[in-house]
DSSP file (Angstrom, degrees, kcal/mol; ACC not computed):
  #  RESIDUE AA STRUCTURE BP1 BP2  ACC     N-H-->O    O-->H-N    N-H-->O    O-->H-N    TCO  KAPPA ALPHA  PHI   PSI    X-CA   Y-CA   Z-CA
    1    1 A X              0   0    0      0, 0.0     0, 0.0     0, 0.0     0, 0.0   0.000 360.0 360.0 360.0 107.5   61.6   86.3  111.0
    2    2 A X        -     0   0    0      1,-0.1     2,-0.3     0, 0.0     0, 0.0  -0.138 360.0-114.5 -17.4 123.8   62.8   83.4  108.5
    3    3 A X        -     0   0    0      0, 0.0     2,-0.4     0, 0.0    -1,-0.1  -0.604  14.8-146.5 -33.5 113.5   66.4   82.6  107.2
    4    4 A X        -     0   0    0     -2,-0.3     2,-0.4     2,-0.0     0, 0.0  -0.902   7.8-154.9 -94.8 153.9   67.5   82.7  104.1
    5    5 A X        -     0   0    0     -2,-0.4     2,-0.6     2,-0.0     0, 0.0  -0.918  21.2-129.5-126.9 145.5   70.0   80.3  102.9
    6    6 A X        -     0   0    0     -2,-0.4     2,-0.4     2,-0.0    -2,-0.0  -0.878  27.5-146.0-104.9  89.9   72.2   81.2  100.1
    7    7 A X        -     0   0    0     -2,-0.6     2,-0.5     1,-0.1    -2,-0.0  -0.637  18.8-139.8 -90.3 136.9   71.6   78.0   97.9
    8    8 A X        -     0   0    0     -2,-0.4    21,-0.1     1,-0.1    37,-0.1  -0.774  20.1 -98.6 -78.7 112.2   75.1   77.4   96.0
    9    9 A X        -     0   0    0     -2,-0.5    21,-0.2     1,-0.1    -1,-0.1   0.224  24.4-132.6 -45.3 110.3   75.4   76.3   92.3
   10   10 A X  S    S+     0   0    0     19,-0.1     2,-0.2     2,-0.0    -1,-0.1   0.912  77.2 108.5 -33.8 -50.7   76.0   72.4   92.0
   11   11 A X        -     0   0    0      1,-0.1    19,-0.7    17,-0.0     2,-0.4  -0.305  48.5-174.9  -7.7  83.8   78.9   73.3   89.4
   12   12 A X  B     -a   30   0A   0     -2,-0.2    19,-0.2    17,-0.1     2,-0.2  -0.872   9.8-160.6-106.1 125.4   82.1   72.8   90.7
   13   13 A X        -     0   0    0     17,-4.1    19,-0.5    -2,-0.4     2,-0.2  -0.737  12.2-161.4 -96.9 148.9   85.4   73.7   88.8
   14   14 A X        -     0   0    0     -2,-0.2     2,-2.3    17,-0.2    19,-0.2  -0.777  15.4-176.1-101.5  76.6   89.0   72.1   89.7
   15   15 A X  B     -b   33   0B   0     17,-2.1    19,-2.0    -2,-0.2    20,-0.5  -0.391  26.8-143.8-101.4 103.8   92.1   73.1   89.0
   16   16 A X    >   -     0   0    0     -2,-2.3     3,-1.5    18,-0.2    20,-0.3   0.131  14.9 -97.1 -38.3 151.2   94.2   70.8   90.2
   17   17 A X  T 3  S+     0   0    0      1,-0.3    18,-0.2    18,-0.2     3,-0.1  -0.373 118.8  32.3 -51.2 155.0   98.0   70.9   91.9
   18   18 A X  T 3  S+     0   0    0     16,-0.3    -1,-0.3    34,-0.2     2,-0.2  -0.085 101.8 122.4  89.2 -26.7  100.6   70.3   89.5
   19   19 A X    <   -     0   0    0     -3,-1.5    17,-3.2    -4,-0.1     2,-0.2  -0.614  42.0-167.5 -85.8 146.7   98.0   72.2   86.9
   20   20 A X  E     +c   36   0B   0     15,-0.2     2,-0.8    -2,-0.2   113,-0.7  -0.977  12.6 168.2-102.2  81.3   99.1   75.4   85.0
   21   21 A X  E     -cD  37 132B   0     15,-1.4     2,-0.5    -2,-0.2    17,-0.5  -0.775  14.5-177.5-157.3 121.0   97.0   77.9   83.1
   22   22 A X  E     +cD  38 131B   0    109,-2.5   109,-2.5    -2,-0.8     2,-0.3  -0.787  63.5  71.4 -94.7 130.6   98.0   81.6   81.6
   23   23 A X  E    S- D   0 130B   0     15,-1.0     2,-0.3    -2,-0.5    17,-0.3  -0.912  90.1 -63.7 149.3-170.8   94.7   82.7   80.1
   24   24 A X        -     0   0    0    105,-1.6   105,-0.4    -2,-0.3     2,-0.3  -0.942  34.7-163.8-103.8 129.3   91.2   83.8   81.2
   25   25 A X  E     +e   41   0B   0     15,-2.9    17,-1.9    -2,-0.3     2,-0.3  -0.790   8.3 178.9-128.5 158.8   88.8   81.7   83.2
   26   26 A X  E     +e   42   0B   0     -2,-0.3     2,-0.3    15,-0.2    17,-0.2  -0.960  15.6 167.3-145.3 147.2   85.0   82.8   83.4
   27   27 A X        -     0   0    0     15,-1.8    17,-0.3    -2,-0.3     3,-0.1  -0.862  37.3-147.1-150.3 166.3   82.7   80.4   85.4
   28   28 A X  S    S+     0   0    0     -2,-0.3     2,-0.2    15,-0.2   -19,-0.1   0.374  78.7  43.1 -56.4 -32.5   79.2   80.5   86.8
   29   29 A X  S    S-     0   0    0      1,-0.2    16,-0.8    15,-0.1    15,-0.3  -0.456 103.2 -57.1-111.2-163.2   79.8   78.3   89.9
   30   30 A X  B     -a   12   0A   0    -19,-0.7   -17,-4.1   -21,-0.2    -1,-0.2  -0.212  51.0-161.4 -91.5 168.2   81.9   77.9   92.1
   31   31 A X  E     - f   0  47B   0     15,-2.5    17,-0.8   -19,-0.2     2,-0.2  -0.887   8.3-144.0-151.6 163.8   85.9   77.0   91.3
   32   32 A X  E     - f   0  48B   0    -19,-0.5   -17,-2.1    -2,-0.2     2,-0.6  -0.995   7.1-162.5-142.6  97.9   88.7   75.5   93.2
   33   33 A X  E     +bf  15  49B   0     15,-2.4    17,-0.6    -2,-0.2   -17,-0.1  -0.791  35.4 137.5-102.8  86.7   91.9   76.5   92.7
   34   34 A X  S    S+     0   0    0    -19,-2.0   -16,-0.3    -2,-0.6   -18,-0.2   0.447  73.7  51.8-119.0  -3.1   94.8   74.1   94.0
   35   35 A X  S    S-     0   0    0    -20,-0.5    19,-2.3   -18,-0.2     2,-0.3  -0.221 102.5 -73.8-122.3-152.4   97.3   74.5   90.8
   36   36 A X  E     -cg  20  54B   0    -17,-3.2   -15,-1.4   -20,-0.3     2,-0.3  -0.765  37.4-169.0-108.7 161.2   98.3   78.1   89.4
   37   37 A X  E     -cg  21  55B   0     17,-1.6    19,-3.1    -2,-0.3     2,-0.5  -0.813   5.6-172.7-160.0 123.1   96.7   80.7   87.5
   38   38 A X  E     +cg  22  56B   0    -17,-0.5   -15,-1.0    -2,-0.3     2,-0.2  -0.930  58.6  33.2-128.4 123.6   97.9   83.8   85.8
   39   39 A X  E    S- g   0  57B   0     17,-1.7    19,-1.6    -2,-0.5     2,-0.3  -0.951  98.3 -33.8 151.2-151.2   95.7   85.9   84.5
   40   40 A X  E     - g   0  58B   0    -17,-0.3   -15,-2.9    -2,-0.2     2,-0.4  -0.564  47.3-163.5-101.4 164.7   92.2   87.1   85.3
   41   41 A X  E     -eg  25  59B   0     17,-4.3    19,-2.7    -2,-0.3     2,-0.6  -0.784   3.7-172.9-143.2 108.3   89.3   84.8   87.0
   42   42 A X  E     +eg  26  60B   0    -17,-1.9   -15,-1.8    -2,-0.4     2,-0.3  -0.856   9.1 169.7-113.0 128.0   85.9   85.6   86.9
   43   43 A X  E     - g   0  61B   0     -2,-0.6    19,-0.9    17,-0.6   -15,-0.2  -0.957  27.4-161.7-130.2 147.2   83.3   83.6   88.9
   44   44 A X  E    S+     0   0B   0     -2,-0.3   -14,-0.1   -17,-0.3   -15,-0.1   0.630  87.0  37.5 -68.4 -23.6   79.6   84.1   89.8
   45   45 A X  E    S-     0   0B   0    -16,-0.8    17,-1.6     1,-0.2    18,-1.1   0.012 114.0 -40.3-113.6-133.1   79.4   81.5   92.7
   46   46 A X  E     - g   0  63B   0     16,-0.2   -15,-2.5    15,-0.1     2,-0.5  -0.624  45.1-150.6-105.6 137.0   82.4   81.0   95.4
   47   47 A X  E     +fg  31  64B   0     16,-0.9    18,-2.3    -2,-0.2     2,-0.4  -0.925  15.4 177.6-110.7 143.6   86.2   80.9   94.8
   48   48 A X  E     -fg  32  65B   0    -17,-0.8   -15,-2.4    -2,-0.5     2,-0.4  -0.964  15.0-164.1-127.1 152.2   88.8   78.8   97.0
   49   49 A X  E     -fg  33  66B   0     16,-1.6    18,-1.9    -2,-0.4    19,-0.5  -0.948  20.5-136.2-130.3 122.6   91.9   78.7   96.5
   50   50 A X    >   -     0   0    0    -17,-0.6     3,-1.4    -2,-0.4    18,-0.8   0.276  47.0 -79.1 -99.5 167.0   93.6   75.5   98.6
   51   51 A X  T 3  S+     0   0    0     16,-0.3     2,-0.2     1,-0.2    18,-0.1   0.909 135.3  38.1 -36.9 -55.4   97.3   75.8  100.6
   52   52 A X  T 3  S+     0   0    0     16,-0.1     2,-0.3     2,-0.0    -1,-0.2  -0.295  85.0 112.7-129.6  53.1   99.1   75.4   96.7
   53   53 A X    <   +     0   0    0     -3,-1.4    16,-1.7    -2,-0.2    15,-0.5  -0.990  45.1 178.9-110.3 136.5   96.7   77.3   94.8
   54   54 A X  E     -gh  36  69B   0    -19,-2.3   -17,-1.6    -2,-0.3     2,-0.5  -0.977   8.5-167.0-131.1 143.9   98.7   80.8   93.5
   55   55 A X  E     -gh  37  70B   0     14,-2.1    16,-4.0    -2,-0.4     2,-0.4  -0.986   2.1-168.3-129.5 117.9   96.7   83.0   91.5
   56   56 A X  E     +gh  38  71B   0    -19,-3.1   -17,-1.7    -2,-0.5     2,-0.5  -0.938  62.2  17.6-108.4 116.4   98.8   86.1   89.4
   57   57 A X  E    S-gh  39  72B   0     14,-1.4    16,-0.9    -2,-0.4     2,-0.4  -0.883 104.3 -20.5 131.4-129.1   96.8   88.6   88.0
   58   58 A X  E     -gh  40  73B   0    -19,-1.6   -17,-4.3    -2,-0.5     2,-0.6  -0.957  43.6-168.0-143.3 162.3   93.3   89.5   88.7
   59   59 A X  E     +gh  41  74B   0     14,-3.9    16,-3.3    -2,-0.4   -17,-0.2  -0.855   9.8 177.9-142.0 174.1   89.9   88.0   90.3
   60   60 A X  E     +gh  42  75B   0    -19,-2.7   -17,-0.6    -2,-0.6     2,-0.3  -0.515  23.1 141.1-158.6  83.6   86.3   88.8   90.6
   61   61 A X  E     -gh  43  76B   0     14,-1.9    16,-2.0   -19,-0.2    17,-0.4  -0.777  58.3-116.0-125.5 159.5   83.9   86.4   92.4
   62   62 A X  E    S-     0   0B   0    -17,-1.6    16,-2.2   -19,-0.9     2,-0.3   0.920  98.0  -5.3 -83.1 -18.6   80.9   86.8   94.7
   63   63 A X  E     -g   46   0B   0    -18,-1.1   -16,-0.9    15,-0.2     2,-0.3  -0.926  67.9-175.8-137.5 160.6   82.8   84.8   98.2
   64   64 A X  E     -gi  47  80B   0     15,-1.4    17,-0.5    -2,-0.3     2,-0.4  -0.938  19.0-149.1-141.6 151.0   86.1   83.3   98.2
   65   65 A X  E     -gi  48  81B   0    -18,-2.3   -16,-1.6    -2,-0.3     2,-0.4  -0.948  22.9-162.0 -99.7 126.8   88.3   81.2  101.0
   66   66 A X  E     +gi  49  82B   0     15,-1.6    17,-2.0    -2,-0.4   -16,-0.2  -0.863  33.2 151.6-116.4  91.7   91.7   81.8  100.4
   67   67 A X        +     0   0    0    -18,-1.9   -16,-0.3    -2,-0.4   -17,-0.3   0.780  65.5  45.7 -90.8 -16.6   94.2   79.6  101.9
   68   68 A X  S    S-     0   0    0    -18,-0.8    19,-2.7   -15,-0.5     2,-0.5   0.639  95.0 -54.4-127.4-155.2   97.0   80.0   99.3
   69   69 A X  E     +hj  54  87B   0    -16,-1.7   -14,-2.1    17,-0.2     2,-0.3  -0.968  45.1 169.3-122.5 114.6   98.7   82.6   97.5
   70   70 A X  E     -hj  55  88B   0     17,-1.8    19,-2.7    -2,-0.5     2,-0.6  -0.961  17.2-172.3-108.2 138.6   97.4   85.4   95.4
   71   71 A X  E     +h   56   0B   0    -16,-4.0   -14,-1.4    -2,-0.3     2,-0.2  -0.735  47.3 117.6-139.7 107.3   98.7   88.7   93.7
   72   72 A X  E    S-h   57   0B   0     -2,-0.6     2,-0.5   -16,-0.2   -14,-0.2  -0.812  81.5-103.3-156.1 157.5   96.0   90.4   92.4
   73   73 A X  E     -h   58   0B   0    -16,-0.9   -14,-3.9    17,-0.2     2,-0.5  -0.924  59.3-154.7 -84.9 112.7   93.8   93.2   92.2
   74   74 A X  E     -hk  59  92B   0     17,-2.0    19,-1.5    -2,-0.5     2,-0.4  -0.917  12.9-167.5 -99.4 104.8   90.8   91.1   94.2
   75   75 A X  E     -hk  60  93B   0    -16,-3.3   -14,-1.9    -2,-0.5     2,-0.6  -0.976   6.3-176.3 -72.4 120.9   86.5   91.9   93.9
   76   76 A X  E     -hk  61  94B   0     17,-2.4    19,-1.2    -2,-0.4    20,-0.3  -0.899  18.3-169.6 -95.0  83.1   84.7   90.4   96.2
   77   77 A X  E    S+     0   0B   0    -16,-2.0    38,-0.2    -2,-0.6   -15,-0.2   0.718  81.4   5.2 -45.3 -45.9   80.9   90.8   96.0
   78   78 A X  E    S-     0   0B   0    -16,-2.2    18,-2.0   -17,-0.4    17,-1.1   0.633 120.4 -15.0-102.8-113.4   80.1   89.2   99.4
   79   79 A X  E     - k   0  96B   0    -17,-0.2   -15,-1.4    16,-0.2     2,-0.3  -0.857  47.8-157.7-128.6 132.3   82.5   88.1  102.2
   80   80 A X  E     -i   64   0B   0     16,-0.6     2,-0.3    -2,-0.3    18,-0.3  -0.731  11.9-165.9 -96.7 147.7   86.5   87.5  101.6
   81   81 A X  E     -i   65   0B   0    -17,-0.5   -15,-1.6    -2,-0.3     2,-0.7  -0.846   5.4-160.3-160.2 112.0   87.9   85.1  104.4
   82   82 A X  E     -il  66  99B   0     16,-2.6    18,-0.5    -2,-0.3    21,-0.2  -0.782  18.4-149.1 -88.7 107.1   91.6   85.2  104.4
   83   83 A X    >   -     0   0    0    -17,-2.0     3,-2.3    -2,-0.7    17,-0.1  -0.582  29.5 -93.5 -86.8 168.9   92.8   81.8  106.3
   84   84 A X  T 3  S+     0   0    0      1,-0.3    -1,-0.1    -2,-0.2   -17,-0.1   0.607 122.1  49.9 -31.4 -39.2   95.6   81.4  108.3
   85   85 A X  T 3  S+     0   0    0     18,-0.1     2,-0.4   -18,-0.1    -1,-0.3  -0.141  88.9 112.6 -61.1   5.5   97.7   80.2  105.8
   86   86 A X    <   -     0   0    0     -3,-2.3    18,-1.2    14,-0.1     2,-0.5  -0.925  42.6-163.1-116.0 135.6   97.1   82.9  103.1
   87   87 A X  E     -jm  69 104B   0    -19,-2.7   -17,-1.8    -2,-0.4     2,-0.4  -0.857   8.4-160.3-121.3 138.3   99.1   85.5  101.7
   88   88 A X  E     +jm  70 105B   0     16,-1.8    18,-3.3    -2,-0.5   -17,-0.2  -0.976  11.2 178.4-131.8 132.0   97.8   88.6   99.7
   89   89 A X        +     0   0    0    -19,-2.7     2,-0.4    -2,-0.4    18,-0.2  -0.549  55.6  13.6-117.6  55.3   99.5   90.6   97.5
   90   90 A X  S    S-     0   0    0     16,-0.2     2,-0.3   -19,-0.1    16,-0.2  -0.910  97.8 -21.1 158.1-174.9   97.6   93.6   95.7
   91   91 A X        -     0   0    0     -2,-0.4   -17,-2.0    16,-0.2     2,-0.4  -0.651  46.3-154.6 -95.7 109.4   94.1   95.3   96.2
   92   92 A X  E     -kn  74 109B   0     16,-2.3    18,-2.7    -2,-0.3     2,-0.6  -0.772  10.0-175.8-100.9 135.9   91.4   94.0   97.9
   93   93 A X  E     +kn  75 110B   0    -19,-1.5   -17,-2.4    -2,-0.4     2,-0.4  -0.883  26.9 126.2-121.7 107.9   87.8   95.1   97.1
   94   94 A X  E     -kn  76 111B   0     16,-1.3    18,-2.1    -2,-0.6   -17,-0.2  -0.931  65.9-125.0-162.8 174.1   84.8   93.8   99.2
   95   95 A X  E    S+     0   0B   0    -19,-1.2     2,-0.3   -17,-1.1   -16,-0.2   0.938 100.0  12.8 -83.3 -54.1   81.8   94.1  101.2
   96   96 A X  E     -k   79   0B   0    -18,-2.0   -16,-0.6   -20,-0.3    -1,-0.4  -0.908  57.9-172.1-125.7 171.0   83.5   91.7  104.3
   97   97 A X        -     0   0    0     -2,-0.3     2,-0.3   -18,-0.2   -16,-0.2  -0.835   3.3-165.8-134.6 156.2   86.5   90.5  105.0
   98   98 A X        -     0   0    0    -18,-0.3   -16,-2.6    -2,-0.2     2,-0.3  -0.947   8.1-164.1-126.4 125.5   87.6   88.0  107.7
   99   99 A X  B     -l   82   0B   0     -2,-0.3     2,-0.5   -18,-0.2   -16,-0.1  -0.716   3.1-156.7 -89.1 135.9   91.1   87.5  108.6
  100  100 A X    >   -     0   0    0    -18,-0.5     3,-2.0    -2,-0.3     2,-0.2  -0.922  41.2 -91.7-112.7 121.8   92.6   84.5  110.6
  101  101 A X  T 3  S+     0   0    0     -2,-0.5   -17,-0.1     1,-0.2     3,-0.1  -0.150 107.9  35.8 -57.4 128.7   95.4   84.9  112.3
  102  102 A X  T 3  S+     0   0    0      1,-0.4     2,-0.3    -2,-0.2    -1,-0.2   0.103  81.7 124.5 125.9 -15.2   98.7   84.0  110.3
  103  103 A X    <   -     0   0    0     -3,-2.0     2,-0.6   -21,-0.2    -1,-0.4  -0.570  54.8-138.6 -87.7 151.4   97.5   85.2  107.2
  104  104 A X  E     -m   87   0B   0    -18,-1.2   -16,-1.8    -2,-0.3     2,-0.3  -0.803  20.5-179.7-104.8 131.6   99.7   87.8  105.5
  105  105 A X  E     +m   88   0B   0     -2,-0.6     2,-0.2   -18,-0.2   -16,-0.2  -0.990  11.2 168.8-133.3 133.0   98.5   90.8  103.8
  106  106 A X        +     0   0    0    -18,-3.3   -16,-0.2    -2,-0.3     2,-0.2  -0.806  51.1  46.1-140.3 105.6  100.3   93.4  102.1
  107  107 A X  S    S-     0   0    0     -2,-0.2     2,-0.3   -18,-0.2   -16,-0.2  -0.839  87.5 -53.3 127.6-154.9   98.4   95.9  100.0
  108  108 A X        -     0   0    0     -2,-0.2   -16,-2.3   -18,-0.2     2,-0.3  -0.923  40.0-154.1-140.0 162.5   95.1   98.3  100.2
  109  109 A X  E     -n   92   0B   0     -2,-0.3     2,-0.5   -18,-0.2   -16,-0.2  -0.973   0.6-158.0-140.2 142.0   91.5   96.9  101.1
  110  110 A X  E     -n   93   0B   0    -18,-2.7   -16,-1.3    -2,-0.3     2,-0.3  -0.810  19.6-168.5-112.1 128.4   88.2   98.8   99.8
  111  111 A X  E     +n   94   0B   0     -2,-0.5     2,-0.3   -18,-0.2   -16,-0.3  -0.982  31.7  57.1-137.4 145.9   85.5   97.8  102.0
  112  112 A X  S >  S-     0   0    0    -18,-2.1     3,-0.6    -2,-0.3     4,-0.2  -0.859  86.1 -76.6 133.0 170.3   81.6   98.5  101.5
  113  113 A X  G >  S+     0   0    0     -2,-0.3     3,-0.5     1,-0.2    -1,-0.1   0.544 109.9  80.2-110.8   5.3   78.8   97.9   99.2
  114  114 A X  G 3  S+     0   0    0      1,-0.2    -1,-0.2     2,-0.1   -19,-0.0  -0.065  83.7  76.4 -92.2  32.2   79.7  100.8   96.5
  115  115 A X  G X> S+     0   0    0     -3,-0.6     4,-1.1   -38,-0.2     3,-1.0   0.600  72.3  83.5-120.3 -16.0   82.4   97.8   95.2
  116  116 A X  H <> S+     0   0    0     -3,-0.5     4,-1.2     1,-0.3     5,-0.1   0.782  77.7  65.2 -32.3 -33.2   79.5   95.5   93.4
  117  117 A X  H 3> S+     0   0    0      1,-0.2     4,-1.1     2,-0.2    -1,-0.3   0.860  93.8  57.1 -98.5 -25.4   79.7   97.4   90.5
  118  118 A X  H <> S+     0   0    0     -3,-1.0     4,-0.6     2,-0.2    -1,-0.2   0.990 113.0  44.2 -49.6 -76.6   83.6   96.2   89.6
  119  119 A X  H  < S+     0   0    0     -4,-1.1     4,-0.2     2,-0.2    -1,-0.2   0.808 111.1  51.9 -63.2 -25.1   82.4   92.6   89.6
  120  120 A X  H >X S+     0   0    0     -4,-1.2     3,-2.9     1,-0.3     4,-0.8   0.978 111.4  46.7 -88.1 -67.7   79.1   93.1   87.6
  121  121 A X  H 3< S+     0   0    0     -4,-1.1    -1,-0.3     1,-0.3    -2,-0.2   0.520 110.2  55.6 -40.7  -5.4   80.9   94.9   84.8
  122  122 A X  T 3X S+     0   0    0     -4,-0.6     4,-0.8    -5,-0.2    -1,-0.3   0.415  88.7  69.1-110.2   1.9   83.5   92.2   84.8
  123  123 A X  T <4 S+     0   0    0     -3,-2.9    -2,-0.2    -4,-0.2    -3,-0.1   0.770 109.7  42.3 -60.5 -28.5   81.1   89.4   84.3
  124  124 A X  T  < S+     0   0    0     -4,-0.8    -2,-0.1     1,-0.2    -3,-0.1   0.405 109.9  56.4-106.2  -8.0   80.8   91.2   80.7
  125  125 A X  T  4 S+     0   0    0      2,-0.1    -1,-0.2    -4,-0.0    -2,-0.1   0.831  82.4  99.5 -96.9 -46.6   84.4   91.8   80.2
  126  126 A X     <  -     0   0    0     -4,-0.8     2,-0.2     1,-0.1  -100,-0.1  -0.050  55.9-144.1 -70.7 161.4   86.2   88.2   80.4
  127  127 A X        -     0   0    0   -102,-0.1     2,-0.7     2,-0.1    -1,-0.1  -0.512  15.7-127.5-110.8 160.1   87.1   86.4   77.9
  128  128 A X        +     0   0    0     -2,-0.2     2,-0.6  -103,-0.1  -103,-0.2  -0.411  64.5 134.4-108.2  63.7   86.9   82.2   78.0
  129  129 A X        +     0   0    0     -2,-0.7  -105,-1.6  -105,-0.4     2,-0.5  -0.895  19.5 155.8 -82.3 123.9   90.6   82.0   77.0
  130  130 A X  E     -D   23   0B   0     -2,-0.6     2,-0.4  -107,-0.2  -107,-0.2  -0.874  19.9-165.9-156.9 125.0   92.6   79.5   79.1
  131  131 A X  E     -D   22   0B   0   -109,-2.5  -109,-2.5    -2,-0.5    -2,-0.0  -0.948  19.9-127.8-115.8 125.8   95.9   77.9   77.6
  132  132 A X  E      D   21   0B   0     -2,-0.4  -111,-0.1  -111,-0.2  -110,-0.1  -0.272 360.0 360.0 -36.6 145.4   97.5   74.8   79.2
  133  133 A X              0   0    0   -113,-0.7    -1,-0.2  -112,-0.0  -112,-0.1   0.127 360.0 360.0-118.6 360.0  101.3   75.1   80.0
């Protein structure tokens, strides 16, 4: 039986340390989160969020790596992978999760494939607002 390989969108978005941004972010690929964001983030491809990326607010992507800090209500299409270094604050909904040891979690976790339908109805909801501060 053949592999399949899960080919990844070329698209990558950055938000840098030291960057700031209260608003809504909507993407199609994958995004990189190293600076803050409060407010909701919805992405089609893969989310990380770096060691001093904090995300307030809510997100909705199909994988993410989390090394950083979030406190959010979290969908997760695929597979969540909490690293050592990540702390979660709020409600996680996803299919997997992997945990590292060190990472902090404090919250409830949904796990299972009836959580798809949260992220495809929130591709249709967000809004492309995103203000500097």
């Amino acid at each position: 039986m053949a592999k399949t390989q899960e080919i990844t969108s070329p698209e990558i978005n950055i938000i840098q340390k030291g960057t700031e941004i209260t608003g809504n972010i909507t993407c199609s690929g994958d995004i990189r989160i190293d600076g803050a964001l409060n407010g909701t983030l919805v992405s089609q491809g893969k989310l990380v969020v770096g060691n001093s990326g904090v995300i307030e607010g809510e997100v909705k992507c199909k994988n993410a790596d989390v090394s950083g800090n979030i406190n959010a209500k979290i969908y997760v299409e695929e597979l969540l992978q909490l690293k050592s270094t990540a702390n979660i604050v709020g409600e996680i909904n996803t299919k997997k999760l992997s945990i590292e040891p060190g990472a902090n979690f404090s919250g409830t976790c949904n796990m299972g494939n009836g959580n798809n339908t949260q992220l495809n109805g929130a591709k249709k909801e967000a809004h492309q607002e995103v203000q500097l501060v």
